[in-house]
PLY file of the C-alpha trace (Angstrom):
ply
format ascii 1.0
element vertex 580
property float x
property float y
property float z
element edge 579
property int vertex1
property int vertex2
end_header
12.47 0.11 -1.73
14.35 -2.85 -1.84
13.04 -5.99 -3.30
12.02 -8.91 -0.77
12.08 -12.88 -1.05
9.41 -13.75 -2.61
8.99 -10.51 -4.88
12.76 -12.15 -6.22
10.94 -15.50 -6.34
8.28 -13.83 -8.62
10.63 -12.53 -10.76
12.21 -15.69 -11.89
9.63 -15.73 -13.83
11.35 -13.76 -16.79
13.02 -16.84 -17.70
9.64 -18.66 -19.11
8.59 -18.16 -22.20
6.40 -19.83 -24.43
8.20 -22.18 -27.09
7.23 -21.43 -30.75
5.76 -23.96 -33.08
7.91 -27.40 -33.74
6.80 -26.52 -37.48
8.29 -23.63 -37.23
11.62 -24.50 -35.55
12.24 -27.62 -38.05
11.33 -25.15 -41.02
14.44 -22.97 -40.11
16.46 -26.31 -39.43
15.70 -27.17 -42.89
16.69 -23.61 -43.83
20.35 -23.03 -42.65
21.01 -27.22 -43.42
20.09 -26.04 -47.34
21.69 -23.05 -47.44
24.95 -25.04 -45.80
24.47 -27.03 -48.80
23.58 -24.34 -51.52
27.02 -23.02 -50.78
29.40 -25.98 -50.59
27.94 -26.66 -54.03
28.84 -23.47 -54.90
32.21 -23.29 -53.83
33.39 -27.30 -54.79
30.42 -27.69 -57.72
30.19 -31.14 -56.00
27.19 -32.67 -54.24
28.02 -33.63 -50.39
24.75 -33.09 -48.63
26.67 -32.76 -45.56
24.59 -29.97 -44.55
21.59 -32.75 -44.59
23.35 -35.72 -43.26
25.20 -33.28 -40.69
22.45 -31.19 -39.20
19.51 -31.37 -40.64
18.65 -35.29 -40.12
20.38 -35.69 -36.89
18.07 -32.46 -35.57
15.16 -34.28 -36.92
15.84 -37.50 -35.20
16.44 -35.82 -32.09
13.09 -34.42 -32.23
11.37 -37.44 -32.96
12.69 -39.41 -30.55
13.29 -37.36 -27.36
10.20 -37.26 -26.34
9.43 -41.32 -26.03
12.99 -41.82 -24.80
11.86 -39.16 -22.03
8.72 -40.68 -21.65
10.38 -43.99 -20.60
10.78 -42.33 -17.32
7.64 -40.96 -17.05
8.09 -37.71 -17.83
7.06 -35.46 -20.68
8.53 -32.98 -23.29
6.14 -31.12 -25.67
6.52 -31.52 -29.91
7.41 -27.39 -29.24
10.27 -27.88 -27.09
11.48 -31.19 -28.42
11.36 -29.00 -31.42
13.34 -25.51 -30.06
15.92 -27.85 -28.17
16.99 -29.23 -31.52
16.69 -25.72 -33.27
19.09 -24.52 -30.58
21.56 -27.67 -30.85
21.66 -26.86 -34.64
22.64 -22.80 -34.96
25.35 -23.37 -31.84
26.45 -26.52 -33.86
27.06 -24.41 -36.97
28.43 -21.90 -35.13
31.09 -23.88 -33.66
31.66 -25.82 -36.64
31.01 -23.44 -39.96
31.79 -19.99 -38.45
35.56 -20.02 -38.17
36.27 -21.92 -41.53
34.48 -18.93 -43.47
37.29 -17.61 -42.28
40.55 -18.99 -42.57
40.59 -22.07 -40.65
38.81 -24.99 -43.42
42.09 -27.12 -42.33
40.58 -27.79 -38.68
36.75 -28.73 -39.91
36.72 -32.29 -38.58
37.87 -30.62 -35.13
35.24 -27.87 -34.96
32.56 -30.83 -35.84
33.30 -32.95 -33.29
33.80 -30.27 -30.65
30.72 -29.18 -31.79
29.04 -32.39 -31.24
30.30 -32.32 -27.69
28.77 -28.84 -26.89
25.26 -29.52 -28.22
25.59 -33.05 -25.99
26.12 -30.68 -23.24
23.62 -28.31 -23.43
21.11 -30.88 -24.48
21.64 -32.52 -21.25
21.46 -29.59 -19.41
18.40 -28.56 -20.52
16.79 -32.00 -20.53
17.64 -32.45 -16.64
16.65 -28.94 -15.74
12.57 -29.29 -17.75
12.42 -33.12 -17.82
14.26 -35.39 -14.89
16.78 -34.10 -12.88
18.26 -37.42 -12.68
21.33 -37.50 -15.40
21.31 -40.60 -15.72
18.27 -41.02 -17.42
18.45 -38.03 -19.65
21.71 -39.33 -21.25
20.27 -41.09 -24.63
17.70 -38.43 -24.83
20.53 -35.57 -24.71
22.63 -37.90 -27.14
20.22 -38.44 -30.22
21.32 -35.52 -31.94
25.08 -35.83 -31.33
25.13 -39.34 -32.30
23.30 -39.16 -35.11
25.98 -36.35 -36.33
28.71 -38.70 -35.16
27.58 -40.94 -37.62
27.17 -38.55 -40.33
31.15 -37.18 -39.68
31.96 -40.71 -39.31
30.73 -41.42 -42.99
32.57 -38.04 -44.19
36.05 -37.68 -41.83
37.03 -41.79 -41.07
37.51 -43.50 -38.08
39.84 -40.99 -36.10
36.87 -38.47 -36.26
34.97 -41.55 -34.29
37.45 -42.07 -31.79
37.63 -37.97 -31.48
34.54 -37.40 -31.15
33.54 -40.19 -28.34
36.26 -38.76 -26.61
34.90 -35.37 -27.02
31.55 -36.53 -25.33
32.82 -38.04 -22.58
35.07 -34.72 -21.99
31.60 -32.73 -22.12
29.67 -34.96 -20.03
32.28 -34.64 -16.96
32.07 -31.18 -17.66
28.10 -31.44 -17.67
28.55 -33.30 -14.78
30.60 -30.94 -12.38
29.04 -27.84 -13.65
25.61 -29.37 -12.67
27.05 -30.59 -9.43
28.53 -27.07 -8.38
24.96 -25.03 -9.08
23.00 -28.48 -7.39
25.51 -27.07 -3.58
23.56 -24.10 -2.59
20.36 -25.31 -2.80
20.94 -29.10 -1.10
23.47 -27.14 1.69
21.08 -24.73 2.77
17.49 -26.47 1.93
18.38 -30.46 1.65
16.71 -29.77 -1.85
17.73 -30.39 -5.28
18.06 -27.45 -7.26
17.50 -29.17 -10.62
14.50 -31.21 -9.28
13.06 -28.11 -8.05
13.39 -26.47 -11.85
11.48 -29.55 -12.83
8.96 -29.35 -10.34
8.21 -25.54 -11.03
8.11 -26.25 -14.80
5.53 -28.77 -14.74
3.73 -26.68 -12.23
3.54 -24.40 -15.20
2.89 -26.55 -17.95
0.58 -29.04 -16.47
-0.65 -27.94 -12.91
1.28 -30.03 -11.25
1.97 -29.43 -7.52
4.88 -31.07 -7.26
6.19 -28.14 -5.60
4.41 -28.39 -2.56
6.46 -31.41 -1.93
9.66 -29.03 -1.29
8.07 -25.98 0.20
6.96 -28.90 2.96
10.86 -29.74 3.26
11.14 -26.24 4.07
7.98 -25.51 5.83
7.76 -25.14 9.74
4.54 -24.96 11.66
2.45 -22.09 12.86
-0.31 -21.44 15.44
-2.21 -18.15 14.26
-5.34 -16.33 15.12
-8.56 -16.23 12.60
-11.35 -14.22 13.20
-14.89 -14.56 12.06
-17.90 -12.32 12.16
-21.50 -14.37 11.40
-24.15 -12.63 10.29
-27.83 -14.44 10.46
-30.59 -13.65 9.07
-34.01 -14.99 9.08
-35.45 -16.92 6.09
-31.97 -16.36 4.21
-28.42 -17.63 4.30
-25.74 -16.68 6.47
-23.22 -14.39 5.78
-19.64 -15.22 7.06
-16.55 -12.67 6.45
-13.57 -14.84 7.83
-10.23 -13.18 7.79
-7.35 -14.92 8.13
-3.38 -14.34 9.01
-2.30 -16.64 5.93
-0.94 -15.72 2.99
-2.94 -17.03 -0.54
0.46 -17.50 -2.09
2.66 -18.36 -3.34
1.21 -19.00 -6.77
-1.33 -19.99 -9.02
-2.85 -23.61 -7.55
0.18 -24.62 -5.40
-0.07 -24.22 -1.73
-2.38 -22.03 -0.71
-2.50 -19.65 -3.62
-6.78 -20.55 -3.83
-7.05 -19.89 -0.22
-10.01 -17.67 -0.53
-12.29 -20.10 -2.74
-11.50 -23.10 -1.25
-12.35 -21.39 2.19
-15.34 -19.64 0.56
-17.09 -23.48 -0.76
-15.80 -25.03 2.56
-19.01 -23.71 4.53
-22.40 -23.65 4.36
-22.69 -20.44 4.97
-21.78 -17.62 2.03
-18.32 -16.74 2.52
-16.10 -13.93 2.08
-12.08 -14.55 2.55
-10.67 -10.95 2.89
-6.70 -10.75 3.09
-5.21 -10.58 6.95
-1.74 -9.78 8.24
0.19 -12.09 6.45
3.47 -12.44 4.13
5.17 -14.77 1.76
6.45 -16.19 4.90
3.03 -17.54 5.72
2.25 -19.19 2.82
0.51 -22.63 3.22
3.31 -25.28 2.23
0.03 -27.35 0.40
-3.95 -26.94 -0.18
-4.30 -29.89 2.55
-3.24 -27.46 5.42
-6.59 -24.87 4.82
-8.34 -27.78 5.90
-7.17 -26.91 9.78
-8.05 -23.59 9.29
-11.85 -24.62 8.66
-11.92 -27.13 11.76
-10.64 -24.42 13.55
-13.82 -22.14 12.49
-15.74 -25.05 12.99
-15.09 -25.44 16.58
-15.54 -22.21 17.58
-19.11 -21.86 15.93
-21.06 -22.94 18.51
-19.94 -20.25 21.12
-21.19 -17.50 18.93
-22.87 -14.65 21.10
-25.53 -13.36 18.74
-26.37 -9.51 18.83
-28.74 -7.45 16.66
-26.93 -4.20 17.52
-24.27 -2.48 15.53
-22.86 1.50 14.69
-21.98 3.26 12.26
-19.16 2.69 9.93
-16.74 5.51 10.47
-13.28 6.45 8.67
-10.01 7.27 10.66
-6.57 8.40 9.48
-3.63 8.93 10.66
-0.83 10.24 8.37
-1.22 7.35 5.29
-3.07 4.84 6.92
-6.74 4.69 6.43
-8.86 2.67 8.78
-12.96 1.98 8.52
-14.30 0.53 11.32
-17.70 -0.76 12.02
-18.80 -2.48 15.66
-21.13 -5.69 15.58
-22.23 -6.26 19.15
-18.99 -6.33 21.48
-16.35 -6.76 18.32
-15.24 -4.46 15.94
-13.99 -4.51 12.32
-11.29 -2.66 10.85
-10.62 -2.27 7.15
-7.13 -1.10 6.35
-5.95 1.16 3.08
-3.08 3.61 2.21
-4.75 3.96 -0.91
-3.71 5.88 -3.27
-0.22 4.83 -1.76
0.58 1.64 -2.01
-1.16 -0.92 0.34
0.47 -4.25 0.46
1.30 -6.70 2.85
1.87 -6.18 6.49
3.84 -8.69 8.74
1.82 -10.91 10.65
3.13 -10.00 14.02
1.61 -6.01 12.79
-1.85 -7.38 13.00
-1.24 -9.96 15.84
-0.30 -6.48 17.86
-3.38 -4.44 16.44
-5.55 -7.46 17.66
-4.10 -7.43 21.01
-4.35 -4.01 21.63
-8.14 -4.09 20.68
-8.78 -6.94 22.79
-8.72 -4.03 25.63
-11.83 -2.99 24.14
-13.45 -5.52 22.18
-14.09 -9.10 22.37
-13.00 -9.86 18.99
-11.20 -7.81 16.64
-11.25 -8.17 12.99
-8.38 -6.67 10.89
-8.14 -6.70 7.45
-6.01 -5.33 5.25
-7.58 -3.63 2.34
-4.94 -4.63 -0.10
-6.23 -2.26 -2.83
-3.62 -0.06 -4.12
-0.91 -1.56 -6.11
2.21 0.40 -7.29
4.61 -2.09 -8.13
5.44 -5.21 -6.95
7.46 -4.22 -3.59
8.55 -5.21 0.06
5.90 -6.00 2.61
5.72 -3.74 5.36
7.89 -5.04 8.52
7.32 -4.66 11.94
9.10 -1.18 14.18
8.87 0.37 10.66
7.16 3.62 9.92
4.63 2.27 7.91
3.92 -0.39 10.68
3.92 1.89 13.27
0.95 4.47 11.20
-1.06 1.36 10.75
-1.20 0.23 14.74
-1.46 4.40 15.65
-4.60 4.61 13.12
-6.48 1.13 13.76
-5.58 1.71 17.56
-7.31 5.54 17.26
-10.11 3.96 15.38
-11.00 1.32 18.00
-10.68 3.74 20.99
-12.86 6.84 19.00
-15.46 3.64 18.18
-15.53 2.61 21.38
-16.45 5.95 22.52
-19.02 6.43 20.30
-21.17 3.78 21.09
-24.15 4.34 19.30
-25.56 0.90 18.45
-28.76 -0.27 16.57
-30.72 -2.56 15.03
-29.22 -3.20 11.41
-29.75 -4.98 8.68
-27.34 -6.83 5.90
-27.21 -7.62 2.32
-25.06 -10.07 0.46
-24.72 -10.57 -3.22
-22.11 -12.78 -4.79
-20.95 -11.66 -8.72
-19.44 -13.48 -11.31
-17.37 -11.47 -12.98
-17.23 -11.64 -16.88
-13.19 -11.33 -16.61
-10.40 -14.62 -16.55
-7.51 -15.04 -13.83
-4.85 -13.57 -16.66
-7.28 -10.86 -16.56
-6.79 -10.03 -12.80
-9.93 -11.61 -11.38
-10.12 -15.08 -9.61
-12.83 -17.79 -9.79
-15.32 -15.74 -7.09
-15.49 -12.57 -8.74
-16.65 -10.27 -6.42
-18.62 -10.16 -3.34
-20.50 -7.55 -1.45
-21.58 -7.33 2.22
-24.11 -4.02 2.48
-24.58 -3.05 5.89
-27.40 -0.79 6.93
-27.57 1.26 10.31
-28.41 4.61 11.73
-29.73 5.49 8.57
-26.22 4.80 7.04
-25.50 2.60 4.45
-22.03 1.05 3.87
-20.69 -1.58 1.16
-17.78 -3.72 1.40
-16.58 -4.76 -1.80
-14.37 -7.73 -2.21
-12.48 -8.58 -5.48
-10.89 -12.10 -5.62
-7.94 -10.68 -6.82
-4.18 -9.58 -5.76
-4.16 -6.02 -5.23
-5.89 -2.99 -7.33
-4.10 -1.28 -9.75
-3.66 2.18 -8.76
-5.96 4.63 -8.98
-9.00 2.04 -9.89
-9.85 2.24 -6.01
-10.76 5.77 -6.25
-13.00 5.95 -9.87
-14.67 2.82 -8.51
-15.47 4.14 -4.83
-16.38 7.58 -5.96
-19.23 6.12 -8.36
-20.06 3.59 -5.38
-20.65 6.46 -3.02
-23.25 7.81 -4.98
-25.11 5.06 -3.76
-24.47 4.45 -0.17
-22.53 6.65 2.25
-19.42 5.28 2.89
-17.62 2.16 0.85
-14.25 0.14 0.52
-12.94 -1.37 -1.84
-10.34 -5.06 -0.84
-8.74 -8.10 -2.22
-8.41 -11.43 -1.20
-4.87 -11.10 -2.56
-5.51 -14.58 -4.77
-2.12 -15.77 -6.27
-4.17 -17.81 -8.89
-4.40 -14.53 -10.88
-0.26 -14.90 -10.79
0.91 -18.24 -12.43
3.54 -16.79 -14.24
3.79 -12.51 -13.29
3.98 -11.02 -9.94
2.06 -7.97 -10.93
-1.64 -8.71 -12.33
-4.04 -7.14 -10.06
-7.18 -5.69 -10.96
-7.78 -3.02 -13.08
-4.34 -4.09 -14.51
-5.57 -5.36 -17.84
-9.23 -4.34 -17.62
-9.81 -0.39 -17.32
-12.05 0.57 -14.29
-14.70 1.92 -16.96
-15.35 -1.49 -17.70
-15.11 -2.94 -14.27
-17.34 -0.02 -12.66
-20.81 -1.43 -14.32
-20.11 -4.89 -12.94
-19.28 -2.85 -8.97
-22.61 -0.88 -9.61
-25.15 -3.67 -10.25
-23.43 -5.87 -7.48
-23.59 -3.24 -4.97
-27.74 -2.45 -6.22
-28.30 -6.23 -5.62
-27.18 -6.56 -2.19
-28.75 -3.32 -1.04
-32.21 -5.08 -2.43
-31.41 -8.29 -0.53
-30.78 -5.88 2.74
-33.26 -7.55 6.28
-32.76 -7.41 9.81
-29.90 -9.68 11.11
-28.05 -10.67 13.73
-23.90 -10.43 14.03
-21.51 -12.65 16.04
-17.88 -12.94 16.44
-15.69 -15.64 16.91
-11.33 -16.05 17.45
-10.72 -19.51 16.36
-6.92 -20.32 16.82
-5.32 -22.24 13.84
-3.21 -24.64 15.10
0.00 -26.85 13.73
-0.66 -25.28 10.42
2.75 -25.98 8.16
3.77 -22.63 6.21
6.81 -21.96 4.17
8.45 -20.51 7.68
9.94 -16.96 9.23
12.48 -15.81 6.12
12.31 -19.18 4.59
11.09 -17.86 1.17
13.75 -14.99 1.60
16.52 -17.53 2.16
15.27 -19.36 -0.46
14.85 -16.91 -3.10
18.42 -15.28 -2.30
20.09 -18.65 -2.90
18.18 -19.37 -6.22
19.58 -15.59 -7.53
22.92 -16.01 -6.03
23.21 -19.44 -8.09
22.15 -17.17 -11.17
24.54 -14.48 -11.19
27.10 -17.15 -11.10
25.79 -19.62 -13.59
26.98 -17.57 -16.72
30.63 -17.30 -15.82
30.66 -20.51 -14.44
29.34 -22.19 -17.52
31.38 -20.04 -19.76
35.17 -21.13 -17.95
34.17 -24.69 -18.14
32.94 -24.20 -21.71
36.46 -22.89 -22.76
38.07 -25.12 -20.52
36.03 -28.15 -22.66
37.72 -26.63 -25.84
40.93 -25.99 -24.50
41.63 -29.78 -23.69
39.52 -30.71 -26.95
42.22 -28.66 -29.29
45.39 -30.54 -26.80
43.64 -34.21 -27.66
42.90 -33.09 -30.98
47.16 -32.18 -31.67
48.03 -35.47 -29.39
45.56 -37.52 -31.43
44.64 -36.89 -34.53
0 1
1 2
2 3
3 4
4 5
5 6
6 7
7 8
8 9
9 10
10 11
11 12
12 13
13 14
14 15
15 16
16 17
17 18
18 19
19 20
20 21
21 22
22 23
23 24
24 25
25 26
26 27
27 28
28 29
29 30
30 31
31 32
32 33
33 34
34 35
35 36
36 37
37 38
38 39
39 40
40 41
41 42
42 43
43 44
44 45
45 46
46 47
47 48
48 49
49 50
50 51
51 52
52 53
53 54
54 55
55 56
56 57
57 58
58 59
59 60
60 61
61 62
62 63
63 64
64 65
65 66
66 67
67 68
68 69
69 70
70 71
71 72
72 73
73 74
74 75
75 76
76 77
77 78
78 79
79 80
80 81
81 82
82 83
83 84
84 85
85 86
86 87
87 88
88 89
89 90
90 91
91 92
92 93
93 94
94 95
95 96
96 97
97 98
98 99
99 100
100 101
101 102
102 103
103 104
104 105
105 106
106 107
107 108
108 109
109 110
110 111
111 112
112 113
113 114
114 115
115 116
116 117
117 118
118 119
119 120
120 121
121 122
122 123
123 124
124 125
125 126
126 127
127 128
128 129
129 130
130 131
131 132
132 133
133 134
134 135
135 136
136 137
137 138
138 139
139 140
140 141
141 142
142 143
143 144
144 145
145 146
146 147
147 148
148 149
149 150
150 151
151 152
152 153
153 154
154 155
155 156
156 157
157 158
158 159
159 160
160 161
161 162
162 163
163 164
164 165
165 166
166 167
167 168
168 169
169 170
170 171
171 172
172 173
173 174
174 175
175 176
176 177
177 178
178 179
179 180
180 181
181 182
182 183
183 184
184 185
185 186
186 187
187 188
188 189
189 190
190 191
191 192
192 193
193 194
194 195
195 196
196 197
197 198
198 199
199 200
200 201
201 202
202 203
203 204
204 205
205 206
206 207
207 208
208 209
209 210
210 211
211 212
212 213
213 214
214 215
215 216
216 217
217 218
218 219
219 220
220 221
221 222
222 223
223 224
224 225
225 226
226 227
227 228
228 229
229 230
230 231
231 232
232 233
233 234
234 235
235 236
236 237
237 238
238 239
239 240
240 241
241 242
242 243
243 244
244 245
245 246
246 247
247 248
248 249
249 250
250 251
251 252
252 253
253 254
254 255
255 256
256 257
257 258
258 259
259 260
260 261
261 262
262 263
263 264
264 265
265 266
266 267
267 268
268 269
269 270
270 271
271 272
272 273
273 274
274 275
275 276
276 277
277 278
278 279
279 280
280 281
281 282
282 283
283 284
284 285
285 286
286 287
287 288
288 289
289 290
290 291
291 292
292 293
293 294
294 295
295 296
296 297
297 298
298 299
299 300
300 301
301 302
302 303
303 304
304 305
305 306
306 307
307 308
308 309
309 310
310 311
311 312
312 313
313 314
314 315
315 316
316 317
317 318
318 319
319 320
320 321
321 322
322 323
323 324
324 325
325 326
326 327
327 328
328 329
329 330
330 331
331 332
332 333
333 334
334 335
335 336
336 337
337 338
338 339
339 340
340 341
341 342
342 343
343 344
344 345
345 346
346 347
347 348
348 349
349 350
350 351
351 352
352 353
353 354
354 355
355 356
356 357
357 358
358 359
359 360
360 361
361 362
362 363
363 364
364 365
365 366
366 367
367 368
368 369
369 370
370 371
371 372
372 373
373 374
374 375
375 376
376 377
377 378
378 379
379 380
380 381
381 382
382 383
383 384
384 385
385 386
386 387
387 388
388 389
389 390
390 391
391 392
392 393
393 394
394 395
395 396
396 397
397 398
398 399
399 400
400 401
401 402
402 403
403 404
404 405
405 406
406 407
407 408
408 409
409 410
410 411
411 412
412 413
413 414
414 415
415 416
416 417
417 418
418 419
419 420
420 421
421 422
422 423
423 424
424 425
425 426
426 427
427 428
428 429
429 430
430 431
431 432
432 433
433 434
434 435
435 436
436 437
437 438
438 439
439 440
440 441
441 442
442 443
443 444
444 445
445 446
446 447
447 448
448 449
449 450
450 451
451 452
452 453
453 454
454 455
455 456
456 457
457 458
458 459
459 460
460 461
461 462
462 463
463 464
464 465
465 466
466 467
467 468
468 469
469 470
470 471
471 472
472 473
473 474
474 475
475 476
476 477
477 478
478 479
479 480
480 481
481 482
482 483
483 484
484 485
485 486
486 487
487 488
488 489
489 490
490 491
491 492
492 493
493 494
494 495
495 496
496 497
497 498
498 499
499 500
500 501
501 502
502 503
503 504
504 505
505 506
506 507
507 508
508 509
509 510
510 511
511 512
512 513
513 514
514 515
515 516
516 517
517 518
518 519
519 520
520 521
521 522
522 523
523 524
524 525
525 526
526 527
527 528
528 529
529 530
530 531
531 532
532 533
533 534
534 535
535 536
536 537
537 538
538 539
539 540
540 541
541 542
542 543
543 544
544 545
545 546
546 547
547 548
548 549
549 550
550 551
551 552
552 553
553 554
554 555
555 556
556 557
557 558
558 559
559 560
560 561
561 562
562 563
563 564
564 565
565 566
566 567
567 568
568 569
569 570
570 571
571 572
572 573
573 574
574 575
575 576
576 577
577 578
578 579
């Protein structure tokens, strides 16, 4: 199955990594500048230090003082990168510079140096613009520490032509800096009115310091939505309210930013407990910044005062039809659906699958709550679209299960049970900051618990071992996610079970579900539609568009930066025979 947008947007992650220790990199700067040394000696039994004064001291200035020259702009650059950056500078420097003349070109030294110099200005800039300010004007004396320092050094060692070379060498990098920059900056600020650089910065510092600068451009991008939440109430006497809210908005895209903490911030937004299963929603319809999930709660608000209370409900019963599994349960005149195609994958479904679901159970029930289970993870993969197979098995088999329900109608008096569960397990383990949470629901001498992980997606297979140990307990069970994408700072594919085995996750499931069967007493269920209004998500295809210009710009960035490279040293060697 082909990849979508934001399953490409997830994968950009492959180009973070984690920088080693500045110790470290300055201990192998130190390394290949003595060994540089160790063999001139060798070779001329003279002292010239040049591997000291030529790249080992201008690397160590460069790491010393990039980071207050970048913090002049307000900006920051850790001792690990300042570090790497200069590590990086040094082995292409000697590369350039020491490579060939081991060969038999020792005639052309002051020439490789200086062309040198110009290469690790380049890529010093580049890199400083891309993780520190994307304005190049203010990274220029922190990209030129290390170069200039070396030009002084070669100065010392070659004469004043080498000076003269080199500065013309820099400025012959720093157009090139400058176009190449200015040709991968077109996609992005044609199609989005966004800087591509300032974006790298922004998703950087997300990741390094929680920023949400980010939310800034997705609300460049963003474009507003009116979509349909719906809430069942349950009240019980002497005890706090249960509320399972479900709404058609996506917990994405990541970690903090936007609405990637949907479900807690919903959940401590009441005063009611609070569970936040996952609705009919995509990448499309994530929230552009944690500001907009405050409409979603006035919405609720509003409506909570026109909640019909009933102490009737059935039976929880399972449907199918061909992949799609469907557990409804009625609550006065509104039904709930639970979703799965566990153990096939169950992902996302297009909001407009749900909005049609809802509409077609509207001819039955007052309110209809769909949810989609979210509980059987694969890989990470394409949602499921509208007029598709898939789509068309989930609207047959929630459609089935509403009509067969509303057939049945055998309602009674029931009682709930609610227990909320820290989990002993850490986002990077799969599990987000509510844990789990259980609703047990007891009619007709049937007793069903829905279990809610704040998590994205179940690994596959975990469903099943959990659910089969759960059902020796109660008669029927499902297992969901609130598809949190705080569990996902850095990987798309971290859901539970993923990094914890369901042996150790299956004690945790069984004491939860124990404690809300003891906290089980008569109650009372209501239902509510609240319409969220004006909320501003990233937009219909947006995050497709988005992510299909960001990996267009990649495929090209090599080659591009490789001609203009060799184009730098072709007009470096023509100066260098005009001038020199």
């Amino acid at each position: 199955m082909a990849q979508s947008g934001d399953t490409k947007i997830e994968g950009l992650s492959r180009y973070l990594f984690i920088a080693p220790s500045w110790q470290r990199s300055l201990l192998f700067i130190f390394i290949m500048a003595f060994a540089i040394d160790a063999v001139s000696f060798l070779k001329s039994h003279e002292i010239q230090l040049f591997g000291f004064f030529g790249y080992f001291l201008p690397a160590l200035l460069a790491f010393i003082l990039t980071i207050p020259l970048v913090a002049i702009w307000g900006k920051r650059i850790t001792l690990n990168r300042s570090a790497l950056l200069a590590l990086a500078c040094t082995v292409f420097s000697i590369l350039v510079s020491l490579f060939p003349i081991l060969l038999i070109f020792e005639g052309i030294f002051p020439l490789l140096y200086s062309v040198s110099l110009g290469l690790i200005f380049a890529i010093r800039l580049i890199v400083l613009v891309a993780i520190a300010d994307y304005r190049i004007s203010r990274m220029l004396l922190p990209a030129s520490v290390q170069s200039l320092a070396a030009m002084a050094a070669g100065t010392y060692y070659f004469g004043t032509e080498f000076l003269l070379f080199a500065i013309f060498i820099h400025i012959l990098f720093g157009i090139c800096v400058f176009l190449f920059l200015w040709l991968i900056e077109r996609p992005l600020k044609k199609n989005f009115h966004i800087s591509a650089l300032n974006f790298i910065n922004a998703f950087i510092a997300h990741n390094t310091d929680g920023s949400k600068a980010l939310e800034d451009f997705f609300r460049d991008i963003g474009e507003e939505v009116f979509v349909p939440q719906t809430s069942f109430f349950f009240s019980r006497e002497g005890k706090t309210d249960v509320m399972v809210t479900i709404p058609n908005l996506h917990p994405g895209p990541m970690g903090e930013i936007g609405g990637g903490n949907l479900p807690k911030i919903l959940c401590h937004s009441f005063d009611v407990d609070t569970m936040v299963p996952h609705g009919c929603a995509t990448h499309d319809f994530n929230l552009v910044s944690e500001d907009e999930i405050k409409k979603i709660v006035s919405a609720i608000n509003k409506t909570r005062d026109e909640i019909d209370y009933s102490p009737y409900a059935g039976k929880s019963q399972r449907y199918e039809y061909k992949s799609v599994q469907v557990l409804a349960q009625q609550f006065g005149d509104s039904i709930l659906l639970v979703t799965t195609r566990s153990p096939e994958m169950t992902e996302d479904l297009d909001y407009s699958i749900g909005l049609s679901i809802m509409s077609e159970g509207h001819r039955l029930f007052q309110d209809v709550g769909f949810i989609d289970g979210h509980n059987c993870m694969v890989d990470v993969t394409s949602p499921i679209m509208p007029a598709s197979r898939l789509a068309y098995e989930y609207i047959t088999a929630s459609v089935t299960a509403m009509e067969e329900t509303k057939k049945e109608n055998h309602m009674q008096e029931f009682e709930i049970g609610y227990c909320h569960y820290e989990m002993p397990f850490s986002r990077e383990e799969g599990f987000g900051d509510l844990g789990m949470q259980v609703l047990a629901v007891r009619t007709n001498d049937q007793t069903t618990a829905y279990i809610l992980f704040d998590g994205n997606n179940i690994e596959k297979g975990v469903r099943e071992k959990i659910r089969n140990k759960v059902l020796d307990i109660v008669d029927e069970c499902e297992l969901m996610t609130t598809d949190t994408h705080v569990v996902n700072t850095i990987s798309g594919k971290n859901p539970v079970g993923y990094r914890i085995e369901a042996e150790e996750i299956l004690p945790h499931v069984i004491s939860a579900v124990e404690a809300a069967i003891e906290d089980l007493s008569p109650a009372q269920a209501g239902a509510t539609t609240a319409w969220c209004e004006g909320v501003v998500v990233f937009g219909s295809q947006r995050i497709s568009q988005l992510a299909s210009t960001v990996n267009t710009m990649l495929t090209f960035i090599a080659p591009l930066g490789a001609t203009i490279v060799v184009l730098a040293f072709i007009f470096s060697i023509i100066a260098y025979l005009f001038l020199v």
